[in-house]
N, C-alpha and C positions, 0 to 999 in steps of 0.2 A: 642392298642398301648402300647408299652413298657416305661415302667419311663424311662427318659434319664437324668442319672447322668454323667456329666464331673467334671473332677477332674484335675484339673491344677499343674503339681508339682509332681512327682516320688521319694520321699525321704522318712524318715518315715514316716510322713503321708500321703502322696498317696499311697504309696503301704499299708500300714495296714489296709486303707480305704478299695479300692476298695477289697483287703483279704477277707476282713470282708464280704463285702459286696457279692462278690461271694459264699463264705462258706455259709452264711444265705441264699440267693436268686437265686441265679445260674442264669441258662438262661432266668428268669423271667425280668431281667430288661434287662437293655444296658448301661454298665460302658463304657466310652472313659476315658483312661489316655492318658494324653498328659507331656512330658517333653523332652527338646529340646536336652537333653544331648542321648548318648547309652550305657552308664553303671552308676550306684548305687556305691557309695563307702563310705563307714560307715568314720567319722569324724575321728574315733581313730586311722584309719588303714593310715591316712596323716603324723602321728609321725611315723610312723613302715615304710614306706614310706620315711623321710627323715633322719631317723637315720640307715638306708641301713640294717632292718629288713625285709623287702617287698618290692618286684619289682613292679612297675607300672600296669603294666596286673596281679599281682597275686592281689590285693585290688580291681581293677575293675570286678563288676555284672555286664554281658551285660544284657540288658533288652529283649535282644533277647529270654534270658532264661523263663522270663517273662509269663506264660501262666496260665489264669484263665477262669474260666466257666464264661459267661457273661461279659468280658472284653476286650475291644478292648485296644490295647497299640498303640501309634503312637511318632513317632518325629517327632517336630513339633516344632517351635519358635514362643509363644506367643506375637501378634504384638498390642492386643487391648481389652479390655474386657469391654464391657456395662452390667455393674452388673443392671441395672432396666429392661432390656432386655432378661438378661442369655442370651449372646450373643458371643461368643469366636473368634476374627478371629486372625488368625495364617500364619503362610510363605507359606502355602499350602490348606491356606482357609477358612472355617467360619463355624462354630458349634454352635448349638443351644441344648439350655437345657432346662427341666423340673428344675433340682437340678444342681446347680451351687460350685463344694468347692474351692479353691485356698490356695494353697498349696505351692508356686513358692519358700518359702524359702528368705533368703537375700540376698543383693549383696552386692559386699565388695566396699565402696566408698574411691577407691584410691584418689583420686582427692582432696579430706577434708584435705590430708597429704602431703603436698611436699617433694618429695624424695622418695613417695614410690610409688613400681613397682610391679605390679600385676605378678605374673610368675617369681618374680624375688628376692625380698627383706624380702619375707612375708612366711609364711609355711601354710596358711588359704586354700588356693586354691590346687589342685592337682599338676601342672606345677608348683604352689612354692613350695610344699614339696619336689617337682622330683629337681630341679632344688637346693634346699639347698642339698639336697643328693649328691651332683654333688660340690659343694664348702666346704660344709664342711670338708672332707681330706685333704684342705689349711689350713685349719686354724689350725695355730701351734703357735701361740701367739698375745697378743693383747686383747681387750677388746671386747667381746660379748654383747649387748647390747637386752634383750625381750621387745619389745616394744607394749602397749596396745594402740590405737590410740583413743579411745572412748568407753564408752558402751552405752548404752549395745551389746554385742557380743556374736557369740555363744560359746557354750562349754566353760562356765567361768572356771573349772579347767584347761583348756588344756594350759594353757601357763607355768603353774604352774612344770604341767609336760615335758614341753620342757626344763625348767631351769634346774631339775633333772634329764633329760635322757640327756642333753649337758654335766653335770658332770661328766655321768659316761662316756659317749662316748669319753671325754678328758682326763678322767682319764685313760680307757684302752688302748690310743695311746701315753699315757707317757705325754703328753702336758699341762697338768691339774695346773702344779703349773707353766707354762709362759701364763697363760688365766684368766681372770678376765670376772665374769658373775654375771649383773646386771636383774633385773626385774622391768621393770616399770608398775603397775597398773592402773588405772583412781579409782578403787573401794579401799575403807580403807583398805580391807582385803583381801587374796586370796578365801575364798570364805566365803563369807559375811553371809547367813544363819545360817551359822554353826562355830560358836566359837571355838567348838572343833576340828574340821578339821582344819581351819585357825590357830589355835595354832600349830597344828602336823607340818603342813607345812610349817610354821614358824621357830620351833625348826629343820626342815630339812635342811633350807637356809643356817642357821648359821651353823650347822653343817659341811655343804660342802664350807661354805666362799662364799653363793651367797647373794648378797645385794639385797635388796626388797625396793625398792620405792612405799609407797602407795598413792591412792589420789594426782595421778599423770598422767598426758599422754603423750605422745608423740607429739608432732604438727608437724616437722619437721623433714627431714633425710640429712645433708648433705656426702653424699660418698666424693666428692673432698675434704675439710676438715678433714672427717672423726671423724666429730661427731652431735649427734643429741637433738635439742631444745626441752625442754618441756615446759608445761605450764605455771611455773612460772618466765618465763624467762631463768631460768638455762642452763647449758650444758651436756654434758656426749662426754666424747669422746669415739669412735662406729669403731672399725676396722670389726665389723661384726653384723646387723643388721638381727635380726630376729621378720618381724613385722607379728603384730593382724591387720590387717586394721580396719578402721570404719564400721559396718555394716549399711544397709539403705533395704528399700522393694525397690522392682526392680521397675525400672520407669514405667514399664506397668499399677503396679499397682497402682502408683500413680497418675497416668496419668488419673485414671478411677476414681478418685473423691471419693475413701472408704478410705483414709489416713485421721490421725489426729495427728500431731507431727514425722509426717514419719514412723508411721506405720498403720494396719488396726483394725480400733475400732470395736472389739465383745462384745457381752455377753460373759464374759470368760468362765463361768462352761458350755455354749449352744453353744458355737463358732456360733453364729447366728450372723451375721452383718444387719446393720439396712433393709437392702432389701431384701423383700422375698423371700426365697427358692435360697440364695445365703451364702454360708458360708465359713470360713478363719482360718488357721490353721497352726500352725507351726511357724518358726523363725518370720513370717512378721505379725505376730499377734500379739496384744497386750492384751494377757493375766494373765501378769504378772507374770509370770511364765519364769524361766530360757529357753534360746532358744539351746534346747540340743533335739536330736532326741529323747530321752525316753520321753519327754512333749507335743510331736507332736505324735508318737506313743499311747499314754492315750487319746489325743483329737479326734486323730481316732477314737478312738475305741468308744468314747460317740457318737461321729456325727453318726456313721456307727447305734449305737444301737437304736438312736430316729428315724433314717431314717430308717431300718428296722422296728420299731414299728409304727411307720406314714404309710408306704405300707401295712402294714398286719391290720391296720385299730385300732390299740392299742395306747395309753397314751404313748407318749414318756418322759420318764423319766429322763435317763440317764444324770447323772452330771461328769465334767471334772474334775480327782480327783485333777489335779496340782500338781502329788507328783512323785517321780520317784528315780530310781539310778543312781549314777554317778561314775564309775570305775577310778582313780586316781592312775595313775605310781607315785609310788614313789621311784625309780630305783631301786639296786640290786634284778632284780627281784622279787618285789613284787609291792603288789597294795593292796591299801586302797580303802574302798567305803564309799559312804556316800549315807545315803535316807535322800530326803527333803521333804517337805509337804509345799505348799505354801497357801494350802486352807483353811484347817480344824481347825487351831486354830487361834487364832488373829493375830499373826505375825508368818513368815516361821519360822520352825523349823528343823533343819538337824543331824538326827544321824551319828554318825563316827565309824566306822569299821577299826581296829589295822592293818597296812599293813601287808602281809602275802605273800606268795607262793601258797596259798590254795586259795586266789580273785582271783589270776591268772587264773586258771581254770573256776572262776565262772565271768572274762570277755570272756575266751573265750567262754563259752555256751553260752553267751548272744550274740555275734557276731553268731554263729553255728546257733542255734535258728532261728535267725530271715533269714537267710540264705534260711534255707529248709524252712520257712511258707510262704516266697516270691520266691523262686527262684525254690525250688525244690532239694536245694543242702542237 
């Protein structure tokens, strides 16, 4: 009999998983990837997306594309999971496992926020990027408003770079000096790691006249008024509302009894949750670790290496390094990066890379890259 790993979740870590795990083992096992969606679409490519750099079908990976040695792909809406079981049942059925990972990612908890509208208020989701793409060439004056709704969230820079690329996108339709653009945080700093990044990005706000509210969130949106409440009671008036939603693990998996504080408690360096030959990875993991696909991508690739050294009868070793890059528009064409290391020394630590025209490039390999090791492209 064939090991039968499922893998719940197609995003960076299901797909680099199950990669892995084909590359190493081929037809010797029997991967099921299960994800309810039919295309993959990288986080970064929802700003290119709503600032009308990218059309909706050119961002989407059909999963169709999809083909590995040993892997079966399916869609499928995840309706139940008994982790003591490794038991999966789905809108089309019920799947049992050897090795159980979950992978499902977050969901965006509109309902925490009054006022806000999934597909409509937010740029988190793919129909709200298409959809601000779609109202954004109204907006000719008035008060923009970036609103964080809680964290943790993922891609903690990307809000940072929506207040940047809304700058330049107003600036090159002339509108830039009848538009006011606020950013409101829940975190003290744009990105909190790294002092030196949050400085850069800091000196860019002021630069372009964008305000930065930190240690702050959103609670509310009212559009009939047209402005929205934060948490310290305050106002902001809001003729254009550009929300983070709350993030939460999807009810299924909450539902299945591995939450603790609304997310899934691992071993973070083993992503092993307390049930055997059941493990958890990615945004709905609590590994402490920023919920950005290059941190779910790393925890792959450790899960993938102890489960290959467990089948081939070896010491699985492999630890989750917790450190990764993170590509940062900082409009006129460039981009900064930053590597962080959440592991290896007592507290994260995040180097900063000078925005350039030269990172450009080396976001887009990183996009290219992970393309052809999934997709074939």
């Amino acid at each position: 009999m064939k090991t039968r790993i499922l893998i719940l979740g197609a995003g960076f870590g299901g797909l680099e998983l199950s990669t892995s795990l084909s590359e190493a083992l081929g037809d010797s096992i029997a991967v099921t990837l299960i994800d309810k969606s039919d295309s993959f679409v990288f986080g970064f490519a929802k700003l290119d997306l709503m600032f009308g750099r990218a059309t909706e079908a050119a961002v989407r990976l059909p999963y169709a594309d999809y083909a590995k040695a040993g892997v079966t792909m399916k869609r499928e809406t995840v309706t139940a999971i008994d982790p003591e079981r490794r038991r999966v049942t789905t809108d089309k059925g019920v799947h049992e496992a050897d090795i159980l990972v979950i992978a499902l990612g977050a969901d965006y908890d509109v309902s925490a926020t009054p006022g806000i509208t999934l597909g409509r208020n937010e740029f988190y989701s793919v129909p709200g990027a298409a959809h601000m793409a779609k109202v954004l060439p109204g907006f000719t004056h008035g008060h923009a408003v970036i609103g964080v709704c809680g964290a943790p969230y993922k891609c903690p820079p990307a809000p940072s770079e929506c207040a940047l690329m809304l700058h330049d996108y107003l600036t090159e339709r002339g509108v830039r000096g009848d538009c006011q653009i606020t950013y409101v945080n829940s975190m003290s700093s744009p990105v909190p790691p790294s002092p030196e990044t949050s400085k850069a990005l800091l000196a860019a706000f002021a630069e372009r006249a964008i305000t930065f509210i930190p240690s702050t969130r959103v609670v509310s949106v009212d559009e009939g008024r047209k402005v929205v409440t934060l948490d310290n009671g305050g106002e902001l008036p809001c003729d254009l509302f550009l929300g983070v939603p709350r993030n939460r693990a999807p009810d299924v998996v909450v539902e299945a009894g591995i939450t603790e504080g609304g997310w899934v408690t691992i071993d973070p360096r083993t992503l092993e949750t307390r049930f055997p030959g059941v493990y958890a990875l990615g945004d709905l993991a609590n590994t402490g670790a920023p919920k950005a696909g290059v941190f779910a991508e790393g925890a792959a690739r450790t899960v993938a290496a102890n489960l290959i050294a467990r089948l081939r009868h070896e010491e699985p070793t492999a630890k989750n390094p917790g450190a990764g890059s993170c590509y940062i528009e900082f409009g006129a064409n460039r981009i900064a990066r930053v590597d962080v290391d959440f592991f290896s020394g007592p507290k994260p630590t995040g180097a900063f890379y000078e925005p350039s025209e030269a990172l450009r490039v080396d976001k887009v390999n990183f996009g290219s890259s992970r393309k052809a090791r999934w997709f074939g492209h």
